[in-house]
C-alpha positions as CSV (number, residue, x, y, z in Angstrom):
1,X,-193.7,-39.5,-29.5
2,X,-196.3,-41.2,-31.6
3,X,-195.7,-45.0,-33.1
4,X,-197.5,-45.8,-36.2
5,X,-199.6,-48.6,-33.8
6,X,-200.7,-45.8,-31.4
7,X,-202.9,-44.8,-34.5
8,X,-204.2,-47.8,-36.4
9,X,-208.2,-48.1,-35.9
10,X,-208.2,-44.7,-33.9
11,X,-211.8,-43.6,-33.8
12,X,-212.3,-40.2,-35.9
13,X,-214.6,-37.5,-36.1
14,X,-215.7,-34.0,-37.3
15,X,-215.7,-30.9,-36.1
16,X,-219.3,-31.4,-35.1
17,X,-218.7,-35.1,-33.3
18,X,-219.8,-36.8,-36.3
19,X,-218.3,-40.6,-36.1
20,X,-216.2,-40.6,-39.4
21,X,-214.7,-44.2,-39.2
22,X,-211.0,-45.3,-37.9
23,X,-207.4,-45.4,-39.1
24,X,-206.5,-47.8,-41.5
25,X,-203.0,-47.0,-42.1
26,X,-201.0,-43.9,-42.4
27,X,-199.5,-41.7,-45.6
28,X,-195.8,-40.8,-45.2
29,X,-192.9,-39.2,-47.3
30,X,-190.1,-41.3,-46.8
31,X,-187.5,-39.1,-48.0
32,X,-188.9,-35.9,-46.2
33,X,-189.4,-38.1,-43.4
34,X,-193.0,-36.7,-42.7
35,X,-196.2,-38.1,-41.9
36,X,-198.5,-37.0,-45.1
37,X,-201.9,-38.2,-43.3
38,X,-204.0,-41.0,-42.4
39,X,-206.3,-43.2,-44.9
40,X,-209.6,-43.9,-42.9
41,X,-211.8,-46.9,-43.2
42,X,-215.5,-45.7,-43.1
43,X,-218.3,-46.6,-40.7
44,X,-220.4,-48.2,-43.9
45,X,-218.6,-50.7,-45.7
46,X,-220.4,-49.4,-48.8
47,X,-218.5,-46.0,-48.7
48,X,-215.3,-46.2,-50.3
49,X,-211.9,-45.3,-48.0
50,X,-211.1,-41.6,-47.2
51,X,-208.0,-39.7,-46.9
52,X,-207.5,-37.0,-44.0
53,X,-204.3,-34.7,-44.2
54,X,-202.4,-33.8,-41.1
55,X,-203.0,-30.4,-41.9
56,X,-206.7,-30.8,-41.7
57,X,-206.3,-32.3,-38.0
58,X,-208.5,-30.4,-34.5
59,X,-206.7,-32.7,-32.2
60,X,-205.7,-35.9,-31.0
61,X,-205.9,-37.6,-27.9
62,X,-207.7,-41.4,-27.5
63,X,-209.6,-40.4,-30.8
64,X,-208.8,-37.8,-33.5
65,X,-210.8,-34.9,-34.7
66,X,-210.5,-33.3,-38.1
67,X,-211.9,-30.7,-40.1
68,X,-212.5,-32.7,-43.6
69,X,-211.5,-35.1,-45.6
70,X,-209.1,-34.8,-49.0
71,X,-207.4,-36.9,-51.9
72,X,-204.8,-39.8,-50.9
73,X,-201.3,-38.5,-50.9
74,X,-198.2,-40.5,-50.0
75,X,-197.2,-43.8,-49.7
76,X,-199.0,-45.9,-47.1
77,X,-197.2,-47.9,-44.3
78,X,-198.5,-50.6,-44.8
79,X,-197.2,-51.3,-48.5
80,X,-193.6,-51.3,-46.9
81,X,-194.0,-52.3,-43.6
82,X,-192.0,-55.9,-42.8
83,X,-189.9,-54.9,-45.8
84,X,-186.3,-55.8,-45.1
85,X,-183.4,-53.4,-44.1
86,X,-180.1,-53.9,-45.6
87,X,-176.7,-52.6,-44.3
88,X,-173.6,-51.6,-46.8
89,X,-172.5,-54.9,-46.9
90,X,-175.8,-56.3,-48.3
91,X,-176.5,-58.2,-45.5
92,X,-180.0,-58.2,-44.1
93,X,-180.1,-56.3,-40.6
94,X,-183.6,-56.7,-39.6
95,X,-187.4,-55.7,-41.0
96,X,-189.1,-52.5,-40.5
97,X,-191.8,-53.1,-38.0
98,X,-192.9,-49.3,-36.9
99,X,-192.2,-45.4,-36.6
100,X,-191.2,-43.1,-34.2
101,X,-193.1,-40.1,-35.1
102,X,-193.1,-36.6,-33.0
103,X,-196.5,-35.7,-32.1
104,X,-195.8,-31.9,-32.8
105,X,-195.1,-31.8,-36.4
106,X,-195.2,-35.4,-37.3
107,X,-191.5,-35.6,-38.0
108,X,-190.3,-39.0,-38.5
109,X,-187.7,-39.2,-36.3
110,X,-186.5,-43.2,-36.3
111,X,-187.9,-46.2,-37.5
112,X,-188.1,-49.6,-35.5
113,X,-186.2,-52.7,-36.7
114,X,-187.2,-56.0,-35.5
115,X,-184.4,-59.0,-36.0
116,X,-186.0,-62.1,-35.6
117,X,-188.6,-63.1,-33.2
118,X,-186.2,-64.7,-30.9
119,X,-184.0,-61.4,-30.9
120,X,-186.8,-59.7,-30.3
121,X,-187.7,-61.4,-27.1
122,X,-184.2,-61.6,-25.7
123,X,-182.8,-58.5,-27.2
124,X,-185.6,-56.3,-27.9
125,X,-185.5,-53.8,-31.2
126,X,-183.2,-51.7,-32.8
127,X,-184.3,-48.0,-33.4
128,X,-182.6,-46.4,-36.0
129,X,-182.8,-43.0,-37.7
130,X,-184.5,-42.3,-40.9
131,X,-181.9,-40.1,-42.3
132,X,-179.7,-42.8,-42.8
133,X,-182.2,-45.1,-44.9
134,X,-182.8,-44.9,-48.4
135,X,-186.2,-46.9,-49.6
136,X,-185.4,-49.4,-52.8
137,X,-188.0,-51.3,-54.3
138,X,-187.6,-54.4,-52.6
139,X,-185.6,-53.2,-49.3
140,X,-184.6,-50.5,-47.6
141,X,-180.7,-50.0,-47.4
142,X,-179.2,-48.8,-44.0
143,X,-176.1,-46.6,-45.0
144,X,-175.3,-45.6,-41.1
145,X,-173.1,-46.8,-38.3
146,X,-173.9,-50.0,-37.1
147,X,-171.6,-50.1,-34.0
148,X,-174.0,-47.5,-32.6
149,X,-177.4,-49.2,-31.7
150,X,-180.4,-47.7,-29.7
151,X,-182.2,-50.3,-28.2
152,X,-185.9,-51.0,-27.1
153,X,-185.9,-53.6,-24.6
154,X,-188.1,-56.2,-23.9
155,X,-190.3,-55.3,-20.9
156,X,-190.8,-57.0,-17.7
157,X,-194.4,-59.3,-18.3
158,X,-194.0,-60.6,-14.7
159,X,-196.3,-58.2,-12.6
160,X,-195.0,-55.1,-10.2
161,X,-192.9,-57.4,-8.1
162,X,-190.3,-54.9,-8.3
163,X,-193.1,-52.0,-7.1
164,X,-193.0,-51.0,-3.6
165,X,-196.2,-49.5,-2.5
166,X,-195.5,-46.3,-0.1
């Protein structure tokens, strides 16, 4: 699984190992629930921003290799990231803070909801799934069960104390 911070200012390149620029932010469909592609900054800030679709992608490991470049489709991440999520009751539940995308087909399979900064260090985030959220124009409203929470918990900072070496 792939989180949308795994590929901000990723390096890219052609198929002939031509520096292209880095990630910028990504294209999704929020109601398909699909990454659309990535909006690249260019190496020369007098070259306007590019657009890569996922379909036109070689591979991806530490840097990403594509075939060419297209038109802008979607709606980037970063227009409604930190937007607000809203259960049924109208109360605000948290803010969207990233994705959980599959790295075979790009799927968006849950998004990650931070509470507070203070929840967020004692608690850790809330993951929850996609199908369940419909995107408004000033918030997203959460229409699933919130008994059931998935959880990212806040790791420990302190070292490998609890590491034995064998």
């Amino acid at each position: 699984m792939f989180k949308w911070r795994d590929f901000y200012l990723m390096k890219i390149y052609d198929s002939k190992n031509k520096y292209i620029g880095v990630v910028e932010d990504i294209s999704i469909d929020f109601y398909k629930g699909v990454v659309r592609g990535f909006t690249i900054s260019p190496k020369s800030i007098f070259k306007k921003q590019m657009y890569v679709s996922v379909d036109s992608i070689i591979s991806i490991d530490e840097d990403m290799k594509i075939k060419g470049t297209s038109n802008f489709e979607g709606l980037k991440f970063k227009e409604i990231r930190y937007v607000d999520i809203i259960n049924k009751e109208k109360k605000l539940i948290g803010v969207l803070e990233d994705l959980i995308i599959d790295k075979q087909n790009f799927e968006i399979k849950g998004i990650i909801m931070s509470s507070g900064i203070f929840d967020k260090m004692l608690k850790g985030k809330e993951v929850i799934t996609l199908k369940h959220c419909t995107l408004c124009d000033e918030y997203i409203l959460y229409n699933g069960n919130s008994r059931v929470k998935l959880k990212t918990l806040p790791h420990n900072l302190g070292g490998n104390s609890d590491v034995q070496k064998v």
